[in-house]
C-alpha positions in Angstrom: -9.4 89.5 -43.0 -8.4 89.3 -39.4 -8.1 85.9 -37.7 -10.4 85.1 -35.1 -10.8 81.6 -35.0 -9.1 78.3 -35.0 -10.9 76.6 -38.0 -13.4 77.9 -40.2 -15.1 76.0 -42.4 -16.3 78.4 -44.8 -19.8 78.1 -47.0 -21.1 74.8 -46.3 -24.2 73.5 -46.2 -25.0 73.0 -42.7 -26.7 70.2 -41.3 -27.0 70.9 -37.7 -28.0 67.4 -36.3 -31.2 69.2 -34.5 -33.4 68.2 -37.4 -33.8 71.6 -38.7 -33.7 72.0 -42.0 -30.1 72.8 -43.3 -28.4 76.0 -44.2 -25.8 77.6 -45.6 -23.5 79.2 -43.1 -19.6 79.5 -41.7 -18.6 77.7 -38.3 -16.0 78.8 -36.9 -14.0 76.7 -34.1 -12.2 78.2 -30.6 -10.0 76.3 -28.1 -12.2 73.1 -28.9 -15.6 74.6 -28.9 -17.9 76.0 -32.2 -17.7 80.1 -31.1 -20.1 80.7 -34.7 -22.1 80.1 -36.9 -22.9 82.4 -39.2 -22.3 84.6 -42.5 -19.1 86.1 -43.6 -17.3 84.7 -40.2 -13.9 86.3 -39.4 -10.7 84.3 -40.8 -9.4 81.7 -39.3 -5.8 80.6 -38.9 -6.5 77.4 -40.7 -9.6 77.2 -43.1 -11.4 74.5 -45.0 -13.6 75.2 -47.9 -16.6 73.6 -47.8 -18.5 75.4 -50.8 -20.8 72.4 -52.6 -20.5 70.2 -49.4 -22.8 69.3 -46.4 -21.0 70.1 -42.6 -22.6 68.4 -40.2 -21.9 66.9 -36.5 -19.7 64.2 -35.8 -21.3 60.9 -35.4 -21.5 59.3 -32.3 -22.0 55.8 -32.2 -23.6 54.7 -29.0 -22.9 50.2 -29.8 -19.6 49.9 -30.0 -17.1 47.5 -28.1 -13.4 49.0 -28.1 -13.3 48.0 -24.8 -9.4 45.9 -25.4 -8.7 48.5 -28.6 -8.6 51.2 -26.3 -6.0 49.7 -24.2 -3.6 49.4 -26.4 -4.4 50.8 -29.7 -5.0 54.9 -30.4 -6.9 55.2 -33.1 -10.4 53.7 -32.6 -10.5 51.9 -36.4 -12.9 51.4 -38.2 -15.2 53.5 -36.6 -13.1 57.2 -37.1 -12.8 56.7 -41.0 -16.9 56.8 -41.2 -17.1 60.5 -39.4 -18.0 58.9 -35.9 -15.8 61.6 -33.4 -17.2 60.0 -30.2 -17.8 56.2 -29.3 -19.5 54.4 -26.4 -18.2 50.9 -25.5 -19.1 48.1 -23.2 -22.4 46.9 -24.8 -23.8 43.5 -24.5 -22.6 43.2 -21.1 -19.4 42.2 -22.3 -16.1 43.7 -21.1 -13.1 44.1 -18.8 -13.0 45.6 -15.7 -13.9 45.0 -12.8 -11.9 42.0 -13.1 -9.8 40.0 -10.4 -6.3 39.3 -12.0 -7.4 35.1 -11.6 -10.7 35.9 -14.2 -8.9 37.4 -16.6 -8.6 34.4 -18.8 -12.1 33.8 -18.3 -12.9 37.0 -19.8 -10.6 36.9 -22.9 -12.6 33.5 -23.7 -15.8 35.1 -23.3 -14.6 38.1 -24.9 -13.4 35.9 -28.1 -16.4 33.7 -28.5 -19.1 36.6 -28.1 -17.6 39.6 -30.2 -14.7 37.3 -32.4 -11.7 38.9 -31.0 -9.1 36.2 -31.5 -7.2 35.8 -28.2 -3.6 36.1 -29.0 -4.4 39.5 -29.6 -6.3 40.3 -26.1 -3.5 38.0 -24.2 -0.6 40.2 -26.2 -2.4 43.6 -26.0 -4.4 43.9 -22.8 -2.3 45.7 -19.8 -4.4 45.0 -17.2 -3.3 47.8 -14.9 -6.7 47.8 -13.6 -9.4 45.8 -11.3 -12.1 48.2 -10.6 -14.0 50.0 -13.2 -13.0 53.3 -11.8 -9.2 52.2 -12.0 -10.3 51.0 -15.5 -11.4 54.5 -16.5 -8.2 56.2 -14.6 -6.4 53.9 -16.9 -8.5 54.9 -20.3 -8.1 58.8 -19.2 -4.3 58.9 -19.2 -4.1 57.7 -23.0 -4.9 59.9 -26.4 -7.3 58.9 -28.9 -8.3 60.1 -32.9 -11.7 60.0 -31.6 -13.5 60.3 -28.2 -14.7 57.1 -26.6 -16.9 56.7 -23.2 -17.6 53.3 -21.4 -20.8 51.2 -19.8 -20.3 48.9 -17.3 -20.9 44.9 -18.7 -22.9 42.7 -17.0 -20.5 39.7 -17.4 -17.2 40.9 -15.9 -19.1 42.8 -12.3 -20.7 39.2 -12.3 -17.6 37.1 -12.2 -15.9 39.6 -9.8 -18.7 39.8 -7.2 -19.7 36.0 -7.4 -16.1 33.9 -8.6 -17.1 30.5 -10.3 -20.7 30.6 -9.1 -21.6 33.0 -11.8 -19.6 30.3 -14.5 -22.0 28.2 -13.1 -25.1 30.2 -13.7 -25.6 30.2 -9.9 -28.4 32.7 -8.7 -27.3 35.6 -6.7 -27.7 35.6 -3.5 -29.0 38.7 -1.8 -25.9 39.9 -0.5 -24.4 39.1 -4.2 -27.2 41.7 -5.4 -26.3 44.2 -3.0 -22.4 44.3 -3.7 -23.4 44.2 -7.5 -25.6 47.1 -6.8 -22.9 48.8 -5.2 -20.3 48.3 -8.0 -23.0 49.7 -10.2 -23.8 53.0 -8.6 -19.8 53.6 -8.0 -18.9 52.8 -11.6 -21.9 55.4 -12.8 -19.9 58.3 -10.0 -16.8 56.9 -11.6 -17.9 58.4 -15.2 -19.3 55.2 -16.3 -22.5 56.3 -18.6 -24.6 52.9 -18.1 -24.8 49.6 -17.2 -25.4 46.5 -20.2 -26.9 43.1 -20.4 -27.0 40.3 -22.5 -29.6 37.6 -22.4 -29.1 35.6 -25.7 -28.1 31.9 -27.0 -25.6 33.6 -29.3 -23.1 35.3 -26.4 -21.3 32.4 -25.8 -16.9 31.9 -24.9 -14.9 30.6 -27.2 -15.6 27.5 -25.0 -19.0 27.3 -25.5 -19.8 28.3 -22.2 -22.8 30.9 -22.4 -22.0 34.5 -21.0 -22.3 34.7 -17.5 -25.4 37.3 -17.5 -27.3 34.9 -19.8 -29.0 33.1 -16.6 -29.3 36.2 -14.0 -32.8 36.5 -12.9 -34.8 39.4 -12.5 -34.2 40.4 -9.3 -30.7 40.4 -9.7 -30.6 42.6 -13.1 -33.2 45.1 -10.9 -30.6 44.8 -8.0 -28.0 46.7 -10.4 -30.6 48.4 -12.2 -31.3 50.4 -8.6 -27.3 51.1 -8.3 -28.1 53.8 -11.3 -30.8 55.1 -9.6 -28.7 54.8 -6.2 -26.2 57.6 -8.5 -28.6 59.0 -10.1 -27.4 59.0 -13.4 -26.5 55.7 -16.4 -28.6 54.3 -18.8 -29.5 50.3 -19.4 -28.8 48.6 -22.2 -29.9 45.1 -23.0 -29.9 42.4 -25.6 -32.5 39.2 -25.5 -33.5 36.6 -27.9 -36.9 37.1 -26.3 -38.2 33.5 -26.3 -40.5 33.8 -24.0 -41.4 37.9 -24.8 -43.6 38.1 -21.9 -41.3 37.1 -19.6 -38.2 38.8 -20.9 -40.4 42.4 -21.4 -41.5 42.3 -17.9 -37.5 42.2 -16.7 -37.0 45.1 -19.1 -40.2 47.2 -17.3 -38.8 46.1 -13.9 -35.7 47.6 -14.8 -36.6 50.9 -16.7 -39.7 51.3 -13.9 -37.8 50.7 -10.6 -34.2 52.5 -11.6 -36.2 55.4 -13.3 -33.3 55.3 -15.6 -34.0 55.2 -19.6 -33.3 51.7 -21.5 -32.5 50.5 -24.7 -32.4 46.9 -26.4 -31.2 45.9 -29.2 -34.2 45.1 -32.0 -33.7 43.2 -35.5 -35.7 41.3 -37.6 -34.8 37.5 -37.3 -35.4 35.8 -40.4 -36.3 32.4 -38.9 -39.6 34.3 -36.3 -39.4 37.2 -39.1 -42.3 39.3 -36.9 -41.0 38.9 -33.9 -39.1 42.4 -33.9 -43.0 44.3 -34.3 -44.3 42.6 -31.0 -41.2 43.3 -29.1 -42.1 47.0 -30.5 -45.0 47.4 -29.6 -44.2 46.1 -26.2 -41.6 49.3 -26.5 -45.2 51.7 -27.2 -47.1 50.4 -24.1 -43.7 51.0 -21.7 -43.3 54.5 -23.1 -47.3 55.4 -22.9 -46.7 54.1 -19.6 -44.2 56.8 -18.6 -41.1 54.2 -18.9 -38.1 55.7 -21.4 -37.2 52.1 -23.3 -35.9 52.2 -27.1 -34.8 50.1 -29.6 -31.6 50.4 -30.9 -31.8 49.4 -34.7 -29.5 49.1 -37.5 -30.2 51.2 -41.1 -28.9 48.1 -43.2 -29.0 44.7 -43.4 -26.4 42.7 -40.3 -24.5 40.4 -42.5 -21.5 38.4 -42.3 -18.5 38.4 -44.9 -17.1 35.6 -45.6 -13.7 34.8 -47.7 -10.3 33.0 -47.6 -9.4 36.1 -45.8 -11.7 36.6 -43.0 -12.3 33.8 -40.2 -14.9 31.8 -42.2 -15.4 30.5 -45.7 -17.7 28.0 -47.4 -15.5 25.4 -47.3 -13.9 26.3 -44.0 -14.7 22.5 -42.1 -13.7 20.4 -45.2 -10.8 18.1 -44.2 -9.0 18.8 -47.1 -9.4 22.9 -46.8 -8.0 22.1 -43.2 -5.3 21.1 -44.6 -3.8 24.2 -46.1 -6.4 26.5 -43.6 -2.7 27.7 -42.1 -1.2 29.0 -45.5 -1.6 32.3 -46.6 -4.4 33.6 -48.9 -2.4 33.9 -51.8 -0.8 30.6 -50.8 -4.2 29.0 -50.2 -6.0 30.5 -53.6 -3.4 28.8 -55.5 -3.6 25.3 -53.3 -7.2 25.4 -53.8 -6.8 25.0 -57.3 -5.5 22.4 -57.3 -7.4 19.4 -59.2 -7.4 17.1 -56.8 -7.6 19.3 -53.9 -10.7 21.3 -56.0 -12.4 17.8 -56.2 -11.7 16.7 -52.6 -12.9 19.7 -51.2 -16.1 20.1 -53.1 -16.4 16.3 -52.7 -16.7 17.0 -48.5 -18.1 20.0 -48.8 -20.2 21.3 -46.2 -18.4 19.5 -44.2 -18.9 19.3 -40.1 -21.2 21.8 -38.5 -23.7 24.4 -40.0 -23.8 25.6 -43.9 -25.4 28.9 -44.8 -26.7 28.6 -48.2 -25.6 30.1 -51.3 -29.2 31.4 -52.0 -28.0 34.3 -49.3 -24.5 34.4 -50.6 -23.5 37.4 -52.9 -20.0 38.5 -54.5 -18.9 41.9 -52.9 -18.2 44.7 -55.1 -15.7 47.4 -54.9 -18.9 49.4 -53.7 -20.8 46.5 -51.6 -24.3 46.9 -52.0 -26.3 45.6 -49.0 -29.9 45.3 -50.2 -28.9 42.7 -53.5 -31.6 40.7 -54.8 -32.1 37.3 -55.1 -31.2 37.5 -58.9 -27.3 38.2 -57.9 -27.0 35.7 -55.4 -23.9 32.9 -55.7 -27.1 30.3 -56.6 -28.8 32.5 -59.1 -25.3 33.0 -61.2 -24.3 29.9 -60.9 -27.7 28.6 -62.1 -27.5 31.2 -65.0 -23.9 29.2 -65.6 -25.4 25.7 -65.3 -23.0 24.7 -62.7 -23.6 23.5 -59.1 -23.8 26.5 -56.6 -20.8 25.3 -54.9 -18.9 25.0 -57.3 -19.2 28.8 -58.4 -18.8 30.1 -54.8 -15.3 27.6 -54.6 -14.2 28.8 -57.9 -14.8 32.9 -56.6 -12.8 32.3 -53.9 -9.6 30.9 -55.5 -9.3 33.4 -58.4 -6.4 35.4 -58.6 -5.3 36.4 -54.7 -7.9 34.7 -52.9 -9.4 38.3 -52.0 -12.9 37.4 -53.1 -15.5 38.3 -49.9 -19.2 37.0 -50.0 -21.7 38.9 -47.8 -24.8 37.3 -46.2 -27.3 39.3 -45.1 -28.5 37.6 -41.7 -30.8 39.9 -40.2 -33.3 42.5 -41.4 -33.9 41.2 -44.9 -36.3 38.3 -45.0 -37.2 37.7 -48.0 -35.0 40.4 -49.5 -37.4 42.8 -48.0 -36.6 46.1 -46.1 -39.6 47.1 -45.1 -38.9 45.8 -41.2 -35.8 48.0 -41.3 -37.2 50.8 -43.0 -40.0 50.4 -40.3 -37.9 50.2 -37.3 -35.2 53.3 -38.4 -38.6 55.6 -38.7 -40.2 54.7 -35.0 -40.5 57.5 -32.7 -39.2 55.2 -30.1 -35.9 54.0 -32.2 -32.5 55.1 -31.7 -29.5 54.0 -33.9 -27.0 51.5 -33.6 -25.5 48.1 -33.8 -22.8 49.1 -35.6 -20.5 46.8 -33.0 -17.3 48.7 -34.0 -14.2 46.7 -32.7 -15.9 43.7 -32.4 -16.4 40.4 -34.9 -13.0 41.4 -35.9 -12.7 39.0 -39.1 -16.5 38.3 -40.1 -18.4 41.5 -40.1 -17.6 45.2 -40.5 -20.9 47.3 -39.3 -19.0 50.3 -38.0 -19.5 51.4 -41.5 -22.9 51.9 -41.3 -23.0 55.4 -40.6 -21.6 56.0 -43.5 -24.2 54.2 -45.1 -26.8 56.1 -43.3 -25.4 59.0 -45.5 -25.4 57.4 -48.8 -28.3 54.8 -48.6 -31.0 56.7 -46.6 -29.8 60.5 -46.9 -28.5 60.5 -50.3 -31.0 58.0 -51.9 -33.6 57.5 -49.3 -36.2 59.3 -51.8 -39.7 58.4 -50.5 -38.5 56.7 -47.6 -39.7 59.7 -45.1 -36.4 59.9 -43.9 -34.7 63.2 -45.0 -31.4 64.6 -45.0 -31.7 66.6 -41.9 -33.5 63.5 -40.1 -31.1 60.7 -40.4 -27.8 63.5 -39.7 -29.9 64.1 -36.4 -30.3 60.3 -36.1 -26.7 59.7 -36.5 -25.8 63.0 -34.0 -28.0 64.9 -31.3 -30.3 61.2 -31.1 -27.9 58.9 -30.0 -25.8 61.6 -27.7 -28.8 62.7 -25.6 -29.7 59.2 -25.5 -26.3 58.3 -23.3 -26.7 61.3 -22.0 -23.8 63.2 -23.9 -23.4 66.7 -24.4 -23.0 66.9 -27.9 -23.7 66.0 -31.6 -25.0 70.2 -32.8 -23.4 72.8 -34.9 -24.3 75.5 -32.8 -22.3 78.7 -31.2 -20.9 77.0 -27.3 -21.1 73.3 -28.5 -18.3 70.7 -28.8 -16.1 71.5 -32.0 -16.8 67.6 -33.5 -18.0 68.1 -37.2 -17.8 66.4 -40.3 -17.1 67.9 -44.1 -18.6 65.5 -46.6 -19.2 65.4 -50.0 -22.3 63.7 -50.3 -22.8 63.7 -53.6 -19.6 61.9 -54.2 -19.7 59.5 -50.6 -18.5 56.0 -51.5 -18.3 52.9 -49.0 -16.0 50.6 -50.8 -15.1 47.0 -50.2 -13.6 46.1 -46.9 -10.6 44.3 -46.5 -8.5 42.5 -44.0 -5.5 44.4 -42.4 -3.4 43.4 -39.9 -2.2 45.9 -37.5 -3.6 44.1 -34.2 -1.2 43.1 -31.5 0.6 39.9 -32.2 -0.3 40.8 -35.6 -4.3 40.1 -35.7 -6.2 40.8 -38.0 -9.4 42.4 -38.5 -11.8 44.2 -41.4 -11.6 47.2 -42.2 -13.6 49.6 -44.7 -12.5 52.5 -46.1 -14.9 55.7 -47.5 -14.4 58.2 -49.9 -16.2 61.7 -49.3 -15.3 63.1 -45.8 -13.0 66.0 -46.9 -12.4 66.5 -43.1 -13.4 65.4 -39.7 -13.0 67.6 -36.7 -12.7 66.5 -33.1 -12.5 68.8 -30.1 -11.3 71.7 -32.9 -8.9 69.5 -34.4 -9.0 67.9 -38.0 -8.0 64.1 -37.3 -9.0 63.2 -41.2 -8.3 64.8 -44.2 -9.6 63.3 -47.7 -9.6 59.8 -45.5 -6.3 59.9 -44.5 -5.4 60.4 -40.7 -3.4 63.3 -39.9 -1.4 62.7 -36.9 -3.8 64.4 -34.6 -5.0 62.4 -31.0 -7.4 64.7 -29.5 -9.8 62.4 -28.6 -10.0 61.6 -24.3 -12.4 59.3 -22.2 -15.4 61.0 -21.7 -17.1 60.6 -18.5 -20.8 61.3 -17.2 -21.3 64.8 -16.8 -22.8 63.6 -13.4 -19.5 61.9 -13.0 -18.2 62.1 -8.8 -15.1 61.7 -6.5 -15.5 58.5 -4.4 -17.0 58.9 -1.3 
């Protein structure tokens, strides 16, 4: 057989990512691109068999905040071990550029109190060759990558540069601070940038305290920006609200959408303490898009829940003066302190300690293959109940087994009362777009750049009766979210991107994550490993192999395809 082709990957089962239903076909791969797809292709100089195995897009994960990884680190983990090939950063209006050398501090703090980057990691790591965004992008396009990445502009940071301590302060913006925010905005979209983001909750707050800078802007400064899009014609708007006043904070959202003409997005979860909040807010969502506006929710296909264990950056027993006490030794070290008799008693003795105390009603032991829906009946209370032993007791005695490397997880959002019927609800809207996965972000407390991979097993693998099939949720994971930033890609087709994924479906496993420590200065952060991808491609080139990274760095910054020299 002659060779024609890069890559083929020969007799798969191909799931396009248009929402067609799959096939069986070879794709073969040229200079980056798919050149066919077809029967009986032509050889290849490298071939993967893919007989008994699903091919398929790669993912791209639009929620993502690799915004410091991406200075400094090359591959873009824990995101390109789950099949993602191309990731879009600055989300919640948090970021780093534009930035005056003076605010740089500032943004660390806000940086490590909103997305649990610890600091010594940012101070060690960050180069800050860069104040403008577009120097910030000339910076991100000279390094190499294992997977592509894009960028939005955040809120927070173009506040700061354009208005100094006044935006600290939650100072309104004056005109003239609208119109040089606007400004920024419409050169960052020519610049390549592929939106601008937002964040208007209680929960973005410094490692200070401090709320994020964006939290107070009003509505004529957010439509100020909002018009720097339309001003480039191109970005998209992405936004995140407690919605307190849902009214109020949906009318901003309109303003936005309606006077930039630009499409929006929001983040949308079910809140377990207003647990029907999330369907107002979406039906708010069906009366903007009746209306002609383009707004989505971006929503998450499992459970957002926290980990918690002697490894990661919160336990139980984490503000007991006498876990303080040995907080600095090592897990193994600590495991073995903590069973200590009189330590055991002190600490259970103090426990919960100062500050807040989820209970162990929503505490469950992680398995070696996690599973994110448990029931009640597996919870740390409900086996330690079956033991006849106090709830904290159990969950102490867990933890300081053998090497400490016992991990609870607590689903926080999108299962009250074990229920996933607001999920399930939200992932099947017309108007819903995925993501939330937060990949480089919360560091050592939650790892939901996984969830793609969970998309596969839990909803396309064992989503029977869930109206969500095979071909749906690889399109929801693909051709969805990259026409929603408006990225060319995300299809298995003859002239499209050469970004695809081999996976063994039947045989997919998310396994337990687990804290590594290959952040500058030594940081750590969770990671998750999956069995299943027999390869992932990027730009014609297999990065991943059976889960383990080849060597290859062919993923680049990718700008807006209405991307323009400065004026």
């Amino acid at each position: 057989m002659s060779t024609t082709f890069d890559i083929v990957v020969r007799g798969g089962t191909v799931v396009d990512g248009s929402g067609a239903e799959p096939f069986e076909a070879d794709v073969g791969m040229k200079d980056g691109r798919i050149a066919a797809v077809g029967p009986k292709l032509a050889g290849g100089e490298e071939e993967i068999e893919a007989k008994g195995r699903i091919v398929t897009p790669g993912f791209v994960d639009i929620h993502t905040h690799y915004d410091g990884h991406a200075t400094w680190a090359k591959r873009l983990e824990p995101s390109s071990s789950h099949g993602v090939t191309t990731v879009v950063m600055g989300n919640c209006g948090v970021g780093f550029a534009p930035c005056h050398p003076g605010d740089r501090g500032r943004l660390i703090r806000l940086m490590e109190g909103v997305e649990d980057i610890p600091e010594p990691v940012m101070t060690a790591g960050l180069p800050w060759t860069w104040e403008s965004f577009r120097d910030y992008l000339n910076y991100l396009e000279g390094r190499e990558f294992d997977i592509d990445l894009a960028a939005q502009l955040p809120h927070a940071p173009l506040r700061v540069f354009v208005m100094g301590e006044r935006a600290a302060a939650k100072a309104p913006a004056t005109e003239d601070d609208i119109a040089h925010m606007r400004a920024i905005a419409a050169d960052a979209m020519r610049a390549g940038a592929l939106g601008f983001s937002t964040s208007r909750t209680l929960n973005h707050r410094a490692s200070d305290g401090e709320l994020t800078p964006s939290y107070a802007a009003a509505s004529d400064e957010l439509t100020g920006i909002a018009q720097g899009l339309k001003d480039a014609g191109t970005g998209v708007l992405q936004l995140i609200s407690d919605f307190d006043d849902i009214e109020r904070e949906f009318a901003i959202v309109r303003r936005m959408a309606s006077t930039s003409g630009r499409p929006l997005s929001l983040s949308l979860m079910q809140n377990p303490a207003v647990p029907t909040k999330w369907r107002e807010i979406l039906d708010r969502i069906e009366q903007a898009n009746r209306d002609g506006l383009t707004v989505k929710a971006q929503v998450a296909g499992r459970p957002i829940g926290l980990i918690y264990g002697l490894s990661t950056s919160r336990n139980p027993f984490t503000n007991c003066p006498s876990y303080q006490a040995i907080a600095d030794l090592g897990v193994k070290d600590r495991a073995i302190a903590m069973r200590d008799t009189a330590r055991r008693a002190a600490i259970l003795a103090e426990y919960p300690g100062e500050g807040y105390a989820l209970p162990f009603e929503m505490m469950y032991l992680m398995g070696d293959e996690p599973r994110y829906e448990p029931v009640p009946e597996e919870s740390i209370a409900s086996e330690a109940a079956r033991r006849g032993i106090h709830a904290k007791t159990h969950a102490y005695d867990l933890l300081s087994e053998d090497q400490g490397l016992a991990l609870f997880y607590i689903p926080v959002m999108n299962y009250a009362g074990s229920s996933n019927t607001a999920m399930h609800t939200m992932l099947k809207h017309e108007h819903s777009i995925l993501g939330l996965g937060d990949g480089g972000a919360h560091c050592a407390m939650i790892c939901d750049a996984s969830m793609t991979t969970h998309m596969m097993i839990r909803w396309a693998r064992g989503g029977t009766g869930s109206g969500l099939s095979l071909a749906s949720v690889v399109h929801a994971l693909t051709a969805s979210t990259a026409t929603a930033v408006g990225l060319d890609r995300g299809l298995v087709a003859a002239g499209a991107k050469a970004d695809l994924n081999v996976i063994d479906l039947d045989h997919l496993v998310l396994h337990r994550p687990k804290m590594v420590h290959d952040l500058p200065e030594g940081g750590g952060r969770l990671s998750q490993r999956a069995s299943g991808y027999d390869a992932t491609i990027v730009s014609g080139r297999i990065t991943y192999r059976q889960g383990e990274f080849t060597g290859n760095l062919p993923g680049r910054l990718v700008r807006s395809a209405h991307a323009k020299e400065p004026n």
